[in-house]
PyMOL Python script that loads the backbone (N, CA, C, O; Angstrom):
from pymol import cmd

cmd.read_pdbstr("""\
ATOM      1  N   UNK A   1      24.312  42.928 114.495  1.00  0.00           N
ATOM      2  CA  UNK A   1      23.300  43.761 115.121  1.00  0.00           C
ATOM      3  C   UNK A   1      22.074  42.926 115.473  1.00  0.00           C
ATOM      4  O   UNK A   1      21.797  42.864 116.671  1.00  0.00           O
ATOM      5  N   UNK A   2      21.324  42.294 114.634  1.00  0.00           N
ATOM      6  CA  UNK A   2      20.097  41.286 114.524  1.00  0.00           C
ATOM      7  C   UNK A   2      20.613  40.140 115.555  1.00  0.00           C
ATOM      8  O   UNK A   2      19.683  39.498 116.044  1.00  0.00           O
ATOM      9  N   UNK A   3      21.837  39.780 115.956  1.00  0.00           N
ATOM     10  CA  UNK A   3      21.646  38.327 116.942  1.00  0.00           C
ATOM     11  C   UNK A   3      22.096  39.682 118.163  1.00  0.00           C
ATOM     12  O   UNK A   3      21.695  39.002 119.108  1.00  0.00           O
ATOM     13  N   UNK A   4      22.580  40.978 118.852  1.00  0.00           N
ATOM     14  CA  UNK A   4      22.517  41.323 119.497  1.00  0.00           C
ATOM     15  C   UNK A   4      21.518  41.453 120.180  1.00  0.00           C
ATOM     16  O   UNK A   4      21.411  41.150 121.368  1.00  0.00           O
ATOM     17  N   UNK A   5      20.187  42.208 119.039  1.00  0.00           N
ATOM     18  CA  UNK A   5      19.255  42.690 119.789  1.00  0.00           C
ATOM     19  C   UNK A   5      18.307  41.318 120.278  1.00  0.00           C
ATOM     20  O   UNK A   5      17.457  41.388 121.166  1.00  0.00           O
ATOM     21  N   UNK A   6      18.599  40.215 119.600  1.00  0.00           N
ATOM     22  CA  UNK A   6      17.464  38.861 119.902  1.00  0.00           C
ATOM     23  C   UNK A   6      18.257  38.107 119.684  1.00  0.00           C
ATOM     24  O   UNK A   6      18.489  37.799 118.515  1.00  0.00           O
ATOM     25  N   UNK A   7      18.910  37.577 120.669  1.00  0.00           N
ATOM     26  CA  UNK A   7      20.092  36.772 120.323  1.00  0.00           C
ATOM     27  C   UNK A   7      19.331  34.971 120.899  1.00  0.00           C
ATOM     28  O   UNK A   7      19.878  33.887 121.097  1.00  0.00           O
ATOM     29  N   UNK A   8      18.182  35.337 120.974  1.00  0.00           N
ATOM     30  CA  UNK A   8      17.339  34.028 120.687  1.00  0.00           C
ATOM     31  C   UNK A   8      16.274  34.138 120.433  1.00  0.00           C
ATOM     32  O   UNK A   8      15.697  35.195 120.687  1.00  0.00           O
ATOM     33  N   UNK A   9      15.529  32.923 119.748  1.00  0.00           N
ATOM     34  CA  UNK A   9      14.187  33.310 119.068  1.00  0.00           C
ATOM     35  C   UNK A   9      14.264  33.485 117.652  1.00  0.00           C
ATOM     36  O   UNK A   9      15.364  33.374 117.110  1.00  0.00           O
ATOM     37  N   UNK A  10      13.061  33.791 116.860  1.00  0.00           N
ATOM     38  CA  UNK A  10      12.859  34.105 115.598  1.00  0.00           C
ATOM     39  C   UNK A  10      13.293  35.498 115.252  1.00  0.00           C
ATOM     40  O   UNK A  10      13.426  36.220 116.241  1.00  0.00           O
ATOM     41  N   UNK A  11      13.509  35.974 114.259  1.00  0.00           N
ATOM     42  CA  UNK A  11      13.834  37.209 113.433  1.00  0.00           C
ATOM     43  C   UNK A  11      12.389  37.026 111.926  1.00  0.00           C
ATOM     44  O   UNK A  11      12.110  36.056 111.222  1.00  0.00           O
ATOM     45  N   UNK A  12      11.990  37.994 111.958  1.00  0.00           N
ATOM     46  CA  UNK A  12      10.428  37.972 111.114  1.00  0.00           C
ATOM     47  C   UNK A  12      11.627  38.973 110.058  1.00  0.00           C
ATOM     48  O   UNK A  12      12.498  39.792 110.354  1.00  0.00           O
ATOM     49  N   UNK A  13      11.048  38.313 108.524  1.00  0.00           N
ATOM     50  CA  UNK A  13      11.635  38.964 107.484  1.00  0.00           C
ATOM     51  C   UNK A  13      10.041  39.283 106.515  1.00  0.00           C
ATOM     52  O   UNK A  13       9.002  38.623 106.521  1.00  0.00           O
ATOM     53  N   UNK A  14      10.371  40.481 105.788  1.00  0.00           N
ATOM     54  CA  UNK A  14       9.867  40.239 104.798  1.00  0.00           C
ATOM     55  C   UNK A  14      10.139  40.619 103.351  1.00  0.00           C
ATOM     56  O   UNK A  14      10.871  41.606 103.285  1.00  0.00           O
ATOM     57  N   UNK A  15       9.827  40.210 102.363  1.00  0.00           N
ATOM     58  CA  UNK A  15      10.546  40.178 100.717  1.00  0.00           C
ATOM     59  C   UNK A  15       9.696  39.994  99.917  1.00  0.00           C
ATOM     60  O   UNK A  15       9.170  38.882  99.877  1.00  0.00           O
ATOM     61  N   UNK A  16       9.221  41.190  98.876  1.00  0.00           N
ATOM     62  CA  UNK A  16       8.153  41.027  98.565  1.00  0.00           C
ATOM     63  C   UNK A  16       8.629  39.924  96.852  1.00  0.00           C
ATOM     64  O   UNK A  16       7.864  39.669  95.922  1.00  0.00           O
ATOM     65  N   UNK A  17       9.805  39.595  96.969  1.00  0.00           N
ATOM     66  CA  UNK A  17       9.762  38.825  95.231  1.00  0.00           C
ATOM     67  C   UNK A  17      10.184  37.529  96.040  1.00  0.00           C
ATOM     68  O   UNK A  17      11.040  37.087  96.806  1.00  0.00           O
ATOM     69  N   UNK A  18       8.608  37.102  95.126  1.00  0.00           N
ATOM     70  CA  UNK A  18       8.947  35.039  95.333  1.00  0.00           C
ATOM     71  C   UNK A  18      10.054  34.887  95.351  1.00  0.00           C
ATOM     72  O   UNK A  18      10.855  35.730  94.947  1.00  0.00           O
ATOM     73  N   UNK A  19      10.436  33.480  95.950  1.00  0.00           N
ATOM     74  CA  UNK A  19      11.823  32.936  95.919  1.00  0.00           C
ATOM     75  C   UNK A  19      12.970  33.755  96.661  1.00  0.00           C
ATOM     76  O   UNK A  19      13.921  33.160  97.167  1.00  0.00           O
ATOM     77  N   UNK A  20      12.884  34.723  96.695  1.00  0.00           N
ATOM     78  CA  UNK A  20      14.142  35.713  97.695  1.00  0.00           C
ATOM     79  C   UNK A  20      13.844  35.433  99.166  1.00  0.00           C
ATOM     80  O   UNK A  20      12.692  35.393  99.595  1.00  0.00           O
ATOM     81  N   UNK A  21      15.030  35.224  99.992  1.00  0.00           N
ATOM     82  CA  UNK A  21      15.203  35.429 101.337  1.00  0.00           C
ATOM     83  C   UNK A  21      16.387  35.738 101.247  1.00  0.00           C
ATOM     84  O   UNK A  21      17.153  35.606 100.293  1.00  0.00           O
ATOM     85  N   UNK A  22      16.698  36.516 103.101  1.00  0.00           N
ATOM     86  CA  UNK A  22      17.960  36.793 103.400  1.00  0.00           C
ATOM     87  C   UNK A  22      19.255  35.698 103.805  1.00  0.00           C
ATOM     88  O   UNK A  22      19.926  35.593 104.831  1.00  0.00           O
ATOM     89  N   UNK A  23      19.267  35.097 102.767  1.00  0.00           N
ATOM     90  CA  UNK A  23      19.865  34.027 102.850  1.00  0.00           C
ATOM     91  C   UNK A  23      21.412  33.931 103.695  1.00  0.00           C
ATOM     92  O   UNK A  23      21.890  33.033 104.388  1.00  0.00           O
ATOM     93  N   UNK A  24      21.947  35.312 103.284  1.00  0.00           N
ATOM     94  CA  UNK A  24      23.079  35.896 104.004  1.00  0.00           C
ATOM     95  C   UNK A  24      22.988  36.104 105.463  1.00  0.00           C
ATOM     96  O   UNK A  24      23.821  35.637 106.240  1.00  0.00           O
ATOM     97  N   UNK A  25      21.959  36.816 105.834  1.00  0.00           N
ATOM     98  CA  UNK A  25      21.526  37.470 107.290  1.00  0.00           C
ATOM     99  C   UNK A  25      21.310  35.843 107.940  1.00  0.00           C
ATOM    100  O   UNK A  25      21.947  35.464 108.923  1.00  0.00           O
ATOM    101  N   UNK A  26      20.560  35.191 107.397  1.00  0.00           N
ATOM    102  CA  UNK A  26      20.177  34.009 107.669  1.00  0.00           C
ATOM    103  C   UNK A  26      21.007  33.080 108.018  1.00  0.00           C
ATOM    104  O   UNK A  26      20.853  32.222 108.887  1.00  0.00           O
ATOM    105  N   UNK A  27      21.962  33.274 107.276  1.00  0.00           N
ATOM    106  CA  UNK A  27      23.037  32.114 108.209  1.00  0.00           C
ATOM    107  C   UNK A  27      23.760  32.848 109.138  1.00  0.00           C
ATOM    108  O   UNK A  27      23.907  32.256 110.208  1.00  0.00           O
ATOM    109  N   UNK A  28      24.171  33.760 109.078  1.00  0.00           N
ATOM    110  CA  UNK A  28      24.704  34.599 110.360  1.00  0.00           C
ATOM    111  C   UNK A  28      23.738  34.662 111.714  1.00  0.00           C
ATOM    112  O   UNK A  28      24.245  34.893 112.812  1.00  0.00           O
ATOM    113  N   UNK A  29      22.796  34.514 111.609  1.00  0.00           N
ATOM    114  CA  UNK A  29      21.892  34.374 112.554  1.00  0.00           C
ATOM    115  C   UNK A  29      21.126  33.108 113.310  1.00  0.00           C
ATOM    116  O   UNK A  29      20.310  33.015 114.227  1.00  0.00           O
ATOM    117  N   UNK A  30      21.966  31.999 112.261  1.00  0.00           N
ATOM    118  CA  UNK A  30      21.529  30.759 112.508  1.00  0.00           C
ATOM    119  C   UNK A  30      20.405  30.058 112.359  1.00  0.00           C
ATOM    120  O   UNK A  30      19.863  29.366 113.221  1.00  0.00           O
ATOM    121  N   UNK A  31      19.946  30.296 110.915  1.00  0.00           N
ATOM    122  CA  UNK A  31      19.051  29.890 110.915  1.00  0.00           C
ATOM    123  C   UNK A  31      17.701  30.539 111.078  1.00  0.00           C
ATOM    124  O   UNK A  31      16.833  30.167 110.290  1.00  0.00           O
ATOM    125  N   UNK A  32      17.359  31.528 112.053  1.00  0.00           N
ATOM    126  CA  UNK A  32      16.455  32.015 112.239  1.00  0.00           C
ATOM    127  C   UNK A  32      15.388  32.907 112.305  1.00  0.00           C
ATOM    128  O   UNK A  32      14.416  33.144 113.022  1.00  0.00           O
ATOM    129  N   UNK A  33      16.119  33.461 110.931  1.00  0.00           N
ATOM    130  CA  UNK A  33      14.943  34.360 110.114  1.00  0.00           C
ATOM    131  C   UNK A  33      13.712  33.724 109.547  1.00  0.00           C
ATOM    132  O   UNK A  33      13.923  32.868 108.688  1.00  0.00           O
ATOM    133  N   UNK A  34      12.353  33.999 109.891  1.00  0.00           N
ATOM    134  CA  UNK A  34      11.312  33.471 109.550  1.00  0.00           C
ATOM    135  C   UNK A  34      10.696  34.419 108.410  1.00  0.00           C
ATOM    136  O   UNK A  34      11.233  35.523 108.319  1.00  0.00           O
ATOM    137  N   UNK A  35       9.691  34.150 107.571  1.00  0.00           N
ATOM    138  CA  UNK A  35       8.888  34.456 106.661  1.00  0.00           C
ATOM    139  C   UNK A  35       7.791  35.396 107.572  1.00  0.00           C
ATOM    140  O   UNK A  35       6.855  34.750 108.044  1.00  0.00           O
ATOM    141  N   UNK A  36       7.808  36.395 107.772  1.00  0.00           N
ATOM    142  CA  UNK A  36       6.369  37.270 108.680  1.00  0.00           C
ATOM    143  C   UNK A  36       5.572  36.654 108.186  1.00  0.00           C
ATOM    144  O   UNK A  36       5.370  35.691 108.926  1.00  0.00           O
ATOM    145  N   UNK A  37       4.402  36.567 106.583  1.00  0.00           N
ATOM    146  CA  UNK A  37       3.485  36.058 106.396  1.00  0.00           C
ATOM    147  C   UNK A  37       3.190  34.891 107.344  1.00  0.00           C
ATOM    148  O   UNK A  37       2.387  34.733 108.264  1.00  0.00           O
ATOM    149  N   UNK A  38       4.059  34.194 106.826  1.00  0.00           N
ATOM    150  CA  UNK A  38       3.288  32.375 107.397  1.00  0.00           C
ATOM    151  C   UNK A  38       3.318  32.225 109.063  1.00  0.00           C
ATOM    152  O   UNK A  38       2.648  31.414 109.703  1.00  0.00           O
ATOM    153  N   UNK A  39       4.388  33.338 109.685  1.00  0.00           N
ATOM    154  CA  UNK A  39       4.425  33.025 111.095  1.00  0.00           C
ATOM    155  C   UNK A  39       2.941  33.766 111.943  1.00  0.00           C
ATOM    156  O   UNK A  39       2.328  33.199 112.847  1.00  0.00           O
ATOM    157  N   UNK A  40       2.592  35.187 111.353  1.00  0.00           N
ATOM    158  CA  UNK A  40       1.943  36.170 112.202  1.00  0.00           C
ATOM    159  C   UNK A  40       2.449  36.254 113.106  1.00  0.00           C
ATOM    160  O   UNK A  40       1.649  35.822 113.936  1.00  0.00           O
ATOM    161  N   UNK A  41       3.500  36.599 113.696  1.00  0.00           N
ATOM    162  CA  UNK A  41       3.605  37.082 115.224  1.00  0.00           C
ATOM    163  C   UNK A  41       3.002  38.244 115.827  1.00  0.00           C
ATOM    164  O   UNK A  41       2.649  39.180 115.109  1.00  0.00           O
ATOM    165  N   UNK A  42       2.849  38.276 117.083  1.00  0.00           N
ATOM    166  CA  UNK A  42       2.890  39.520 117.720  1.00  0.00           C
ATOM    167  C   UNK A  42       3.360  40.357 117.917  1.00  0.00           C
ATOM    168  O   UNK A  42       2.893  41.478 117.716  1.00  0.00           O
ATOM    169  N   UNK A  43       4.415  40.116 118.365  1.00  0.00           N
ATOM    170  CA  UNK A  43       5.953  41.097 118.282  1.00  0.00           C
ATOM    171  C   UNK A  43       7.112  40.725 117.665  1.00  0.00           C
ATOM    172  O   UNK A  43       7.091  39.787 116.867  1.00  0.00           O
ATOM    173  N   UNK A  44       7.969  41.225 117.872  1.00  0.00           N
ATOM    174  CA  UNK A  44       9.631  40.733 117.733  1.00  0.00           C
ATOM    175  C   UNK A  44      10.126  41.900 116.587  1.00  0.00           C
ATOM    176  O   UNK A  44       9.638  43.017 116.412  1.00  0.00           O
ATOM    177  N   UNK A  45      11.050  41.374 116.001  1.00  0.00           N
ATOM    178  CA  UNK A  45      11.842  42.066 114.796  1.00  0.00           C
ATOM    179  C   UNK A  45      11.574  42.007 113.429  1.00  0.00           C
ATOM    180  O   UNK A  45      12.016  41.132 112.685  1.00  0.00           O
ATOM    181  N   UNK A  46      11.020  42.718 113.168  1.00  0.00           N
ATOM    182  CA  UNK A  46      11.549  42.793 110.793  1.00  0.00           C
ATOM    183  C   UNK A  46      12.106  43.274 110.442  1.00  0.00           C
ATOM    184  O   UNK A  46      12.156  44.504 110.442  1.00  0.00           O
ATOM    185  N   UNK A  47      13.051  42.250 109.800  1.00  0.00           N
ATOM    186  CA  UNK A  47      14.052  42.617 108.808  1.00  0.00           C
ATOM    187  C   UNK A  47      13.351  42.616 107.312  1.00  0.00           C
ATOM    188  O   UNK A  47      12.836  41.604 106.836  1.00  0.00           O
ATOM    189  N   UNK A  48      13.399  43.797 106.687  1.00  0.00           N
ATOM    190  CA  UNK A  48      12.927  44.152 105.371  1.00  0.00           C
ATOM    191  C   UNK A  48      13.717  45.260 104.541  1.00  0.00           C
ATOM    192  O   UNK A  48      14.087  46.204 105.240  1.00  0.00           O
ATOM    193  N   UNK A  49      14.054  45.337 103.174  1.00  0.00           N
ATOM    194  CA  UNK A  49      14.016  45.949 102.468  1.00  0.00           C
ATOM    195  C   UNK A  49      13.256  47.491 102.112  1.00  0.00           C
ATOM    196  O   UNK A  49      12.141  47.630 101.608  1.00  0.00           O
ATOM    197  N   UNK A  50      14.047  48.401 102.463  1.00  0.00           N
ATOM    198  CA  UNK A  50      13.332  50.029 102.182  1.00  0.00           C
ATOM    199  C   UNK A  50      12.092  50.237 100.789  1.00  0.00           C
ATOM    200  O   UNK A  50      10.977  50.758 100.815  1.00  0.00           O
ATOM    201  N   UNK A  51      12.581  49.820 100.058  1.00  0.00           N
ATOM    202  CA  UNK A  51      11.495  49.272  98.614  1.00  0.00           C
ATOM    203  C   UNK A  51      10.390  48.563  99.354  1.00  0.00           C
ATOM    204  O   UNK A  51       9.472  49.232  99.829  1.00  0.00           O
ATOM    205  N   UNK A  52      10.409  47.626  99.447  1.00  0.00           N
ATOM    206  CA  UNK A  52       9.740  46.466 100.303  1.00  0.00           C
ATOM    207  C   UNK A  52       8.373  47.165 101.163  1.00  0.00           C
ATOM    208  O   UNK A  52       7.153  47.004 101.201  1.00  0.00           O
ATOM    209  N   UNK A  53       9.597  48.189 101.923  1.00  0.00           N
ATOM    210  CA  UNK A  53       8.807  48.654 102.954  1.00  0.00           C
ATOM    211  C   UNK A  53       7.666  49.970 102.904  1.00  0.00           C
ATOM    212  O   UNK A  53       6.987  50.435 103.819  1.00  0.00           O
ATOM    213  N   UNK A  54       7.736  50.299 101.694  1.00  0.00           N
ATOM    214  CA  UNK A  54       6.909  51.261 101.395  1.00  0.00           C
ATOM    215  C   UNK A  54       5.850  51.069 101.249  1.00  0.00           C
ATOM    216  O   UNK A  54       5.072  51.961 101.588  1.00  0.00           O
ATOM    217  N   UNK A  55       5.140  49.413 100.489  1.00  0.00           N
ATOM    218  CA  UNK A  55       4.092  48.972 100.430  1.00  0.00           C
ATOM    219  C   UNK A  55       3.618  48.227 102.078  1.00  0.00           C
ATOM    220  O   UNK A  55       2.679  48.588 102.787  1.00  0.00           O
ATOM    221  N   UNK A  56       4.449  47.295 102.306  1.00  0.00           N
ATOM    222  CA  UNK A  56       4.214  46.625 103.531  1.00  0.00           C
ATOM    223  C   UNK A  56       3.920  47.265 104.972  1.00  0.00           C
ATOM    224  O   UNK A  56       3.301  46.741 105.898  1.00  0.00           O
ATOM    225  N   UNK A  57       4.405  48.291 104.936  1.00  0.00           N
ATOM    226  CA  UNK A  57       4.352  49.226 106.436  1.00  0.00           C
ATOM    227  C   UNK A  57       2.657  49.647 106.258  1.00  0.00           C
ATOM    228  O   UNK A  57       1.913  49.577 107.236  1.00  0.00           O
ATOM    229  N   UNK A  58       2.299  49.959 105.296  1.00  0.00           N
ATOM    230  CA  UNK A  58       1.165  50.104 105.429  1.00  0.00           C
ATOM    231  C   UNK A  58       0.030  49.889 105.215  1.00  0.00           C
ATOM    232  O   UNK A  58      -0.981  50.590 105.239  1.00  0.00           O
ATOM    233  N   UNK A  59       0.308  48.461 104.908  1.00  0.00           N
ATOM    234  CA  UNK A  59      -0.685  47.607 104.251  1.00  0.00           C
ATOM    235  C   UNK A  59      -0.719  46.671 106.164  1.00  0.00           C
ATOM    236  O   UNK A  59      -1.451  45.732 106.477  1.00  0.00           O
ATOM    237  N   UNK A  60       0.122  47.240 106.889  1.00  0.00           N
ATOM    238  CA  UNK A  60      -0.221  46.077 107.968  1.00  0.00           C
ATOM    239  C   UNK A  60      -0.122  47.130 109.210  1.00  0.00           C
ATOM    240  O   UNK A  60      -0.135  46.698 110.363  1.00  0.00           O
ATOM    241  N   UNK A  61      -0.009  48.706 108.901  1.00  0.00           N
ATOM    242  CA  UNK A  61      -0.641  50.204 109.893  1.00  0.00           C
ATOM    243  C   UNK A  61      -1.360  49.505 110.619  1.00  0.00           C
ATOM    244  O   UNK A  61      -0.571  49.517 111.563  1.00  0.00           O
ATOM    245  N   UNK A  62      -2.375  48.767 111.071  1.00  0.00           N
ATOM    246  CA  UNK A  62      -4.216  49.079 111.400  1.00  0.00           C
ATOM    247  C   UNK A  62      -3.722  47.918 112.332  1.00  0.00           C
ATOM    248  O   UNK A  62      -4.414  47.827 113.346  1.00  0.00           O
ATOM    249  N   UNK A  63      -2.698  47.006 112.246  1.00  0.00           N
ATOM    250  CA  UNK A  63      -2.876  45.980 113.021  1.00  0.00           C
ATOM    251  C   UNK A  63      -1.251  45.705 113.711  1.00  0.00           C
ATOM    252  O   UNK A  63      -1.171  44.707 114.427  1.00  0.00           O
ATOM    253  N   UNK A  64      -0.092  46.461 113.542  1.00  0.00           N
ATOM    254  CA  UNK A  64       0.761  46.642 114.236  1.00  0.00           C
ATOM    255  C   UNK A  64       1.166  48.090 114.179  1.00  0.00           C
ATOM    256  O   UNK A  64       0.834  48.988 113.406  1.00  0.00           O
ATOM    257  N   UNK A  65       2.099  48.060 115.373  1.00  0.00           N
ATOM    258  CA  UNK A  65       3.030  49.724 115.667  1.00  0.00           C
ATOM    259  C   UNK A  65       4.371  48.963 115.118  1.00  0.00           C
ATOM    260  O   UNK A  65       4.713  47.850 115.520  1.00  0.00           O
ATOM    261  N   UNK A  66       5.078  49.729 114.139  1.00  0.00           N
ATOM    262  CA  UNK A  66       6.522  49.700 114.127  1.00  0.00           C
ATOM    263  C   UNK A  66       7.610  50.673 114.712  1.00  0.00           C
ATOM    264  O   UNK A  66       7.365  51.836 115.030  1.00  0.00           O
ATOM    265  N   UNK A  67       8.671  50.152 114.803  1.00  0.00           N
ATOM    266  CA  UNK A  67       9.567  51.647 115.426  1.00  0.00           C
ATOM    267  C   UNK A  67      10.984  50.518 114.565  1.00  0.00           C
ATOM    268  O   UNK A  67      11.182  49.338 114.278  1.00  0.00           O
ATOM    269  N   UNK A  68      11.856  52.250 114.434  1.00  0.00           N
ATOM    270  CA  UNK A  68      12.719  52.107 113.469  1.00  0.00           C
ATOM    271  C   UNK A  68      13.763  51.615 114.766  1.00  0.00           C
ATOM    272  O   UNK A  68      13.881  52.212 115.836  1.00  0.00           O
ATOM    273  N   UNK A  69      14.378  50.539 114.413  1.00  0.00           N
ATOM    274  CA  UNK A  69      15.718  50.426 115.345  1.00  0.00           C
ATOM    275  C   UNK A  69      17.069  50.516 114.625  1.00  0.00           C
ATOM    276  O   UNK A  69      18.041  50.948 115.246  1.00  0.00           O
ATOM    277  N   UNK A  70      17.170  50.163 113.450  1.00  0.00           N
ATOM    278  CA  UNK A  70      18.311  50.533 112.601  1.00  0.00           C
ATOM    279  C   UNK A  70      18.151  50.474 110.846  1.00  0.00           C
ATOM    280  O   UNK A  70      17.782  49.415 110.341  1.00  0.00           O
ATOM    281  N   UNK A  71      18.400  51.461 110.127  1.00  0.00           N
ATOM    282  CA  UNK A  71      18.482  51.515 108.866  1.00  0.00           C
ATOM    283  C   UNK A  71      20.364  51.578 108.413  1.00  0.00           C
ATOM    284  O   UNK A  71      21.339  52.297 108.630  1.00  0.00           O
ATOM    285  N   UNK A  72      20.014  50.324 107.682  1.00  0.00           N
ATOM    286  CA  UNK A  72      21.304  49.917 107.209  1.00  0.00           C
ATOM    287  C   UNK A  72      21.724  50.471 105.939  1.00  0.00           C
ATOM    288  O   UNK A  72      21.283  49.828 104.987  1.00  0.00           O
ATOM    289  N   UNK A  73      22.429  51.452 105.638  1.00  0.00           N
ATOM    290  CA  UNK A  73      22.649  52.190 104.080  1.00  0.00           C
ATOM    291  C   UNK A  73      23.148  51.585 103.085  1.00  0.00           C
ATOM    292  O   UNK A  73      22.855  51.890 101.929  1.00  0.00           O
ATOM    293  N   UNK A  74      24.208  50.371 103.483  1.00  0.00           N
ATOM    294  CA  UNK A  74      24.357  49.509 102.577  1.00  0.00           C
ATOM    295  C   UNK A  74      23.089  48.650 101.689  1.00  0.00           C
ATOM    296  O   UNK A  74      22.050  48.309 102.254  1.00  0.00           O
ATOM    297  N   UNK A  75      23.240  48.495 100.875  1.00  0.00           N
ATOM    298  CA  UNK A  75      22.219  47.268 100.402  1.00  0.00           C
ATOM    299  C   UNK A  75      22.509  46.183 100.511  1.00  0.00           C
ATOM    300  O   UNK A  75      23.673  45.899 100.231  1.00  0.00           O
ATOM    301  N   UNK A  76      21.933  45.506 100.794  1.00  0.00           N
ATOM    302  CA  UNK A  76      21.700  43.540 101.017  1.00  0.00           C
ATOM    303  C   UNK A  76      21.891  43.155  99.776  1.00  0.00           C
ATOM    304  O   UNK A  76      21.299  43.487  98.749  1.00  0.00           O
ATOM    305  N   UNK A  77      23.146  42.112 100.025  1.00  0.00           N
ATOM    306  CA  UNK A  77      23.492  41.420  98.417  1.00  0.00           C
ATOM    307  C   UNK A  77      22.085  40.685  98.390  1.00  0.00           C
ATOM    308  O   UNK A  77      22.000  40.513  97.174  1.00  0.00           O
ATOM    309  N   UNK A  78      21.286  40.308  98.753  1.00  0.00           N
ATOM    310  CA  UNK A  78      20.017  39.448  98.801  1.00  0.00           C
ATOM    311  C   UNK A  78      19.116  40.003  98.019  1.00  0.00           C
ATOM    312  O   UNK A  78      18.865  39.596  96.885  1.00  0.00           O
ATOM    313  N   UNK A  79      18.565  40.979  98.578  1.00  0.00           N
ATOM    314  CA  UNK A  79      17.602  41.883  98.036  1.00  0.00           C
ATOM    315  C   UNK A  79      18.244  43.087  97.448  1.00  0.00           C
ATOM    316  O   UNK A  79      17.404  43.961  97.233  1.00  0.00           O
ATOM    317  N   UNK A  80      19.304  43.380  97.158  1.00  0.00           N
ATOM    318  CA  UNK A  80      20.124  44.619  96.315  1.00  0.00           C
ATOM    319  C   UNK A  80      19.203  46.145  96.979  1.00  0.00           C
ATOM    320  O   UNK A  80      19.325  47.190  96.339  1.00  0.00           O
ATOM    321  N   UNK A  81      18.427  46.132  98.116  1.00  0.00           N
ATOM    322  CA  UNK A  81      17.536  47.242  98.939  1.00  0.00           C
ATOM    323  C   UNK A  81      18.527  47.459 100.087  1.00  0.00           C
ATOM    324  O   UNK A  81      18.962  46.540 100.781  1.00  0.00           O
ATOM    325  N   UNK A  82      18.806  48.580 100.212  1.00  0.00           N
ATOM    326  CA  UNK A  82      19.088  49.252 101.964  1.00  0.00           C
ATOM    327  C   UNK A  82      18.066  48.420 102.798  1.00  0.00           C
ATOM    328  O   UNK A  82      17.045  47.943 102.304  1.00  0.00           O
ATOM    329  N   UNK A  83      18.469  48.273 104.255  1.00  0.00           N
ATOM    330  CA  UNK A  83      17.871  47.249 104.717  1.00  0.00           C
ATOM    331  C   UNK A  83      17.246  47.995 106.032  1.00  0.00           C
ATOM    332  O   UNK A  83      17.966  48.896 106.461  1.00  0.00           O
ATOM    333  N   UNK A  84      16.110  47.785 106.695  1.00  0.00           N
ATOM    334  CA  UNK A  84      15.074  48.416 107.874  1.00  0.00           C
ATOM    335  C   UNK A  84      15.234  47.111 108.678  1.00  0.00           C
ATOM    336  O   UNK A  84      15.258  45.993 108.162  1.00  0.00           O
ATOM    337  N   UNK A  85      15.369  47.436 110.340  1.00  0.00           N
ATOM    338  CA  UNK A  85      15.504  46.344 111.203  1.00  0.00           C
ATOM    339  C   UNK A  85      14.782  46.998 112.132  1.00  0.00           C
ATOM    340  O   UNK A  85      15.291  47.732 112.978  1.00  0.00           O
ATOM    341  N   UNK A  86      13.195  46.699 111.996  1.00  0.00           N
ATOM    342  CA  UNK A  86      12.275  47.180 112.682  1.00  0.00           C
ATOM    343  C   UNK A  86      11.966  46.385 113.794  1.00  0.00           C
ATOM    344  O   UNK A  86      12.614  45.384 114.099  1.00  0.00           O
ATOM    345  N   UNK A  87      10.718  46.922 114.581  1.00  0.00           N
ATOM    346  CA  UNK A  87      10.912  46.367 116.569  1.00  0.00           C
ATOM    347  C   UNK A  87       9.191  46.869 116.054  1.00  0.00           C
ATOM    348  O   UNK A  87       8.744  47.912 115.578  1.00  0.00           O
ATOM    349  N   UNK A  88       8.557  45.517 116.440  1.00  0.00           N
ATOM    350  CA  UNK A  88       6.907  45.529 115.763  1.00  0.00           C
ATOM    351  C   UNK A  88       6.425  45.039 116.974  1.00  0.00           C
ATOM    352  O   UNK A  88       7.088  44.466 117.839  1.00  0.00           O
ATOM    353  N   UNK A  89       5.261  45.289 116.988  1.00  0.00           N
ATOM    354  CA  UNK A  89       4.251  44.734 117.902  1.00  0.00           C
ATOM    355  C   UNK A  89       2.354  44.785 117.943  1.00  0.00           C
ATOM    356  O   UNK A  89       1.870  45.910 117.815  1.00  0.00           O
ATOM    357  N   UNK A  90       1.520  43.777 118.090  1.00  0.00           N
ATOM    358  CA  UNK A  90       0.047  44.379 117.741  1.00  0.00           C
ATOM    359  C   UNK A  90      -0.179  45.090 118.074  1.00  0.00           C
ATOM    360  O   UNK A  90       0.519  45.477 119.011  1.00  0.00           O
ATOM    361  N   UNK A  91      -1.477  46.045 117.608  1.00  0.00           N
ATOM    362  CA  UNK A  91      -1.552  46.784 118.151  1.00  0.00           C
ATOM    363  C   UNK A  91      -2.901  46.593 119.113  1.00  0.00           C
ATOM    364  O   UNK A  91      -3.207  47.464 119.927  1.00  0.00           O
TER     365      UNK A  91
END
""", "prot")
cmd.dss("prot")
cmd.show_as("cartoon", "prot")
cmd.util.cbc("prot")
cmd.orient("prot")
């Protein structure tokens, strides 16, 4: 789904426990899931964790719009969370 919708470019993740990434998603994608913190982008995609996302969605309201593009019901062997593959942009 994630190399369909951006099948070039970065993929913005975020994980709120040190040391975790989508290490799985990450190689399926080649590499190119980035850390949101350290990048700031403007737009593009986050991939995050439903847990995750309860704090983060709105701790960053005031300065982007999100829209839901797919909620994955499985959980991520990575983050053991159902997974949000959001479509962000500043606001």
């Amino acid at each position: 789904m994630i190399n369909t919708l951006q099948p070039e470019g970065d993929v913005y993740a975020h994980v709120s426990t040190d040391m975790l990434r989508f290490f799985t998603a990450n190689y399926y994608t080649g590499d190119r899931i980035k850390p949101f913190e350290s990048a700031e982008p403007s737009s593009g995609y986050l991939l995050i964790g439903v847990d995750d996302a309860r704090t983060f969605l709105p701790e960053h309201a005031d300065d982007y719009d999100f829209y839901m593009v797919r909620h994955f019901r499985k959980r991520s062997c990575d983050t053991r969370q159902p997974m949000l593959l959001l479509k962000f942009r500043e606001k």
